[in-house]
C-alpha positions in Angstrom: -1.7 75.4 21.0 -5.6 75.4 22.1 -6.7 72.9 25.0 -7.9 70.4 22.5 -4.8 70.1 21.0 -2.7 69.7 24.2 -4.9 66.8 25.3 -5.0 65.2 22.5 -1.0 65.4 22.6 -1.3 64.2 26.8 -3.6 61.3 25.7 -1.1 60.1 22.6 1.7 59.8 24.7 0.5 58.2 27.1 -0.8 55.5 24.6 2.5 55.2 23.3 4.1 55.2 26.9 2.0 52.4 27.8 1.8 50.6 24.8 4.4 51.1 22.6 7.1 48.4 24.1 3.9 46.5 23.8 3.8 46.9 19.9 7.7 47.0 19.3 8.1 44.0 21.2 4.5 42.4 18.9 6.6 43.2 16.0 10.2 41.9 16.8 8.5 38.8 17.7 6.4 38.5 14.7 9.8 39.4 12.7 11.3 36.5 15.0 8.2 33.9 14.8 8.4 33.9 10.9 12.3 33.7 10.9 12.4 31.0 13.1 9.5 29.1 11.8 11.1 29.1 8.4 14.4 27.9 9.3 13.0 25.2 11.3 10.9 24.0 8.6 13.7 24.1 5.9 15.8 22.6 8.5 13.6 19.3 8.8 12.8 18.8 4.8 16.5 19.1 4.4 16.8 16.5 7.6 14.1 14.4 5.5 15.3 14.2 2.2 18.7 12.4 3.0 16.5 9.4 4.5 16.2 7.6 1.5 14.0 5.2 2.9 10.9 7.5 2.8 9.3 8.7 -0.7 9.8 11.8 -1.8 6.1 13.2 -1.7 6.4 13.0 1.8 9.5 14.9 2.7 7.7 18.4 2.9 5.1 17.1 5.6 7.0 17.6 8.7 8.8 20.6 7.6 5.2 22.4 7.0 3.8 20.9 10.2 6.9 22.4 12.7 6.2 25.8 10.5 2.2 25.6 11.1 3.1 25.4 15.0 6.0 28.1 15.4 3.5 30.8 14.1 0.5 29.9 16.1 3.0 29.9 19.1 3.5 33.5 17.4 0.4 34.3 17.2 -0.1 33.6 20.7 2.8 35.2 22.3 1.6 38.7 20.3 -1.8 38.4 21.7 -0.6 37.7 25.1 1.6 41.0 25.0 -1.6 42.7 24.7 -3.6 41.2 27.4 -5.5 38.7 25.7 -7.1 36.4 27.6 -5.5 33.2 25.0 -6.7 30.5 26.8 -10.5 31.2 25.5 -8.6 31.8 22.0 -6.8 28.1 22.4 -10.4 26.7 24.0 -12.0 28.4 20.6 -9.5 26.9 18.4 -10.0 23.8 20.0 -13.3 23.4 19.8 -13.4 24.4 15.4 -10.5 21.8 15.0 -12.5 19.7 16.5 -15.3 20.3 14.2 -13.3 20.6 11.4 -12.0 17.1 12.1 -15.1 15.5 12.4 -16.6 17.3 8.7 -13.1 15.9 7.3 -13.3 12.3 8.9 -12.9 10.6 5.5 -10.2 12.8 4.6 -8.0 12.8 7.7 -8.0 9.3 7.9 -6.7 9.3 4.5 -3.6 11.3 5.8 -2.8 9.1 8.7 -2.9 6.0 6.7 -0.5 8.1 4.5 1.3 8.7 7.3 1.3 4.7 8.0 2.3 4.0 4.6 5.3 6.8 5.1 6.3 5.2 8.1 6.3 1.3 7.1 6.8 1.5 3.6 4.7 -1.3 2.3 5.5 -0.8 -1.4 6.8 2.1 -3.7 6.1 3.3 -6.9 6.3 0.9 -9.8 5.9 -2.0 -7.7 3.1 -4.7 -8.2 0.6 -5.3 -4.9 -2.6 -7.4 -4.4 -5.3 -5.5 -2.4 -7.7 -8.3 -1.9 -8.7 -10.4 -4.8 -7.8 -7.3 -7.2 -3.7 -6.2 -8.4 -2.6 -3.2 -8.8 0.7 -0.8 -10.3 1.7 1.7 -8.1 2.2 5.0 -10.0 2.3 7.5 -7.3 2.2 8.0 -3.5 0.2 10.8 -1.7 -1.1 12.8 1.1 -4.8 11.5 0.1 -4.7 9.4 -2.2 -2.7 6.3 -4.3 -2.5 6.5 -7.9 -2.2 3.5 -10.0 -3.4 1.0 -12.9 -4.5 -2.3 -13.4 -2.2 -5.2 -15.5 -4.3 -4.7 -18.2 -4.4 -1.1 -18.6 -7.3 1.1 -16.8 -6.0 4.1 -13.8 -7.3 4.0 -10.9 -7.3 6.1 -7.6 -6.7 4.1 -4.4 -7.7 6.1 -1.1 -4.8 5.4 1.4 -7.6 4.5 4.1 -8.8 1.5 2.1 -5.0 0.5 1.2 -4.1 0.5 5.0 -7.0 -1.1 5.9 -7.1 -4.3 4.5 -4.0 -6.7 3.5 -1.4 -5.8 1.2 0.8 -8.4 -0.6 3.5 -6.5 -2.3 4.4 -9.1 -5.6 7.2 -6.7 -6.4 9.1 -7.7 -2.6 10.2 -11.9 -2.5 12.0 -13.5 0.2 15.3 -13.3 -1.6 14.2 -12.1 -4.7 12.8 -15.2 -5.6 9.1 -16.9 -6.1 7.8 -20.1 -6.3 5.5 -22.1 -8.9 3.6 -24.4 -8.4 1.3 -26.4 -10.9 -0.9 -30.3 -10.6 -0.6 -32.2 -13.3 -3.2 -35.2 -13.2 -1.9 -38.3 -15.3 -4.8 -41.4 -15.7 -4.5 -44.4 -13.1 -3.2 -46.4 -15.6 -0.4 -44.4 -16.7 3.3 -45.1 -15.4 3.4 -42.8 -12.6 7.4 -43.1 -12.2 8.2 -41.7 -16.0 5.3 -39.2 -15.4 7.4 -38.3 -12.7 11.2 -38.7 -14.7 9.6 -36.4 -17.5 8.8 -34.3 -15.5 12.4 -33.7 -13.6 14.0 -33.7 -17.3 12.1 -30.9 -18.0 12.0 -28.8 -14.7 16.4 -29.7 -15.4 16.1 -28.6 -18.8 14.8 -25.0 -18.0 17.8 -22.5 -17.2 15.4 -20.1 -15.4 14.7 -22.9 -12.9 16.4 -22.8 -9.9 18.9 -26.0 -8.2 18.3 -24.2 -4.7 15.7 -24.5 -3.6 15.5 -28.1 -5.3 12.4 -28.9 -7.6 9.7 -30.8 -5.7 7.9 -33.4 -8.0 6.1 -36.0 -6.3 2.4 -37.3 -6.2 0.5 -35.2 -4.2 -3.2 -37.0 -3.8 -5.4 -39.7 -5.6 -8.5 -37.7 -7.3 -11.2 -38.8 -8.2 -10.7 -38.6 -12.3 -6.3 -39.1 -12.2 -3.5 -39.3 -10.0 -2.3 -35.6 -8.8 1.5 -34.6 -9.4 2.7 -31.8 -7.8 5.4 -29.4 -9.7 6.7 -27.1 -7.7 10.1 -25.5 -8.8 11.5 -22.0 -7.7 13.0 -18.9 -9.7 14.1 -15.3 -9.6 11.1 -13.1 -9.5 11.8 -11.3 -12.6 11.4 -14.6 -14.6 8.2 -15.8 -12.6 5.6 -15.1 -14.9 7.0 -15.8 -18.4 9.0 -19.0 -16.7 5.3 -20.1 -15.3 3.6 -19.9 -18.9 6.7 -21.8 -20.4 6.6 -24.1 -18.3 3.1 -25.6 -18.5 3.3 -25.7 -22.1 6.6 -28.2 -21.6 5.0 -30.0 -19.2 2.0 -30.6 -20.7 3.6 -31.6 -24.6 6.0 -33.9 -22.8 4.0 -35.8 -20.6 1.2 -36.2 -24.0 5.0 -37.0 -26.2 5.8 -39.7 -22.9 2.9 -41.6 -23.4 0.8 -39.9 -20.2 -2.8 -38.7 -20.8 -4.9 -36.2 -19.0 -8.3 -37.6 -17.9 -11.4 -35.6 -18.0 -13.7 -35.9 -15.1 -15.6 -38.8 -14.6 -17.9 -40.6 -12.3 -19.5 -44.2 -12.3 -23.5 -44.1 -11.3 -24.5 -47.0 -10.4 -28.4 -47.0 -10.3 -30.5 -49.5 -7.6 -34.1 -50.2 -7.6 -37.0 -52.7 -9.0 -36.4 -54.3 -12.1 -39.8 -52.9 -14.3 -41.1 -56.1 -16.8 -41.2 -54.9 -20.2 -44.7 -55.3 -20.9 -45.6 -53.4 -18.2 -43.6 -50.3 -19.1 -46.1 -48.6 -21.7 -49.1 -48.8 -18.7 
């Protein structure tokens, strides 16, 4: 064995000396990094999925996020075996996450209104909400984005930022399951406001999807300017609301016309003032 040779042999094992617990120790924690970041995450889905409470689509978030963080931990703890200086590494990571953030504004603030929406739950899929003046069918829930349709048919995509940001009336969710109608019917000032008001009891009693509690209000509500105002307002379960509604002003309406009531059309009296013009002077 020539000089070379023996050096090369010196200089090896002294690497390995110095460095090998370095590596084995890189290795077992890897090994242990990816173990434990595995059975943490399947740990917190399984934790996730038996609350019932939160949808489904979002179960797998937390369980990826604790895995995310036990490897870069990891990664960390390898690099530090070996001397690196991590805290420029953290500073460097820091400082692209924060760019990263600011190129994905719009989308990032789609996941945190997802995260809002996992967290108070303002409707689920199938149920019917009113996002400002228009109303929507949930179909699905996700990270980015709210998939639905309109009433009459066309999909549409909902970003979860503009769902969290403005007001959501969920029509699907009543205050005991039950919602309210309410309709004006305007009779003429000479009609007999108390059978306008007796027809219209017998036919709020006459409808099985009506409810006794809360009790039917009927009663004039104002003087107009064309007819005297009567206010309908009866309660039922939600499920019936809408076909209950359509009935009902079709009853209404027939029986108060069969009772002898009329509905007015707008009107106004103009009375003109001014100079009475003599005749013969009209065509000068």
């Amino acid at each position: 064995m020539n000089y070379t040779t023996e050096h090369l042999i010196e200089a090896l094992t002294r690497t390995l000396s110095t460095y090998g617990m370095n590596v084995v120790g890189a290795i077992l924690t890897l090994i242990a990094g990816f173990a434990l970041s595995g059975w943490l995450a399947r740990l917190v889905t399984r934790s996730m999925r038996r609350v019932t409470s939160i949808d489904p689509v979002f179960h797998p978030l937390p369980g990826r996020a604790v895995r995310v963080l036990v490897l870069a931990f990891t990664l960390i703890a390898v690099l530090n075996r070996f001397g690196v200086e991590t805290s420029s590494l953290v500073a460097l990571l820091g400082a692209a996450g924060l760019a990263i953030g600011l190129a994905l504004q719009g989308t990032l603030s789609n996941v945190a209104a997802g995260v809002m929406m996992l967290v108070f739950r303002p409707f689920g899929v199938g149920d019917t909400v009113k996002l400002g003046d228009e109303v929507y069918v949930i179909d699905s829930l996700g990270f980015f984005i709210c998939r639905g349709h309109l009433p009459d048919g066309p999909r549409v995509m909902l970003p979860n930022s503009k769902v969290w940001g403005q007001t959501i009336v969920n029509l699907s969710v009543t205050d005991q399951d039950q919602r309210r109608i309410d309709e004006v019917y305007g009779i003429a000032y000479g009609d007999d406001i108390e059978q306008a008001l007796t027809i219209l009891r017998r036919v709020a009693d006459d409808e099985a999807r009506v409810l006794k509690d809360p009790a039917p209000l009927i009663q004039v509500q104002s003087l107009g300017d064309s007819a005297v105002n009567i206010l309908f307002r009866v309660w039922t379960a939600r499920a019936d609301w809408w076909a209950t509604k359509l009935d009902l002003v079709q009853r209404c309406k027939l029986a108060l016309e069969a009772g002898g009531c009329s509905f007015p059309f707008p009107q106004r009296d103009v009375h003109l003032v001014g100079t009475a013009v003599d005749p013969l002077q009209r065509g000068t």
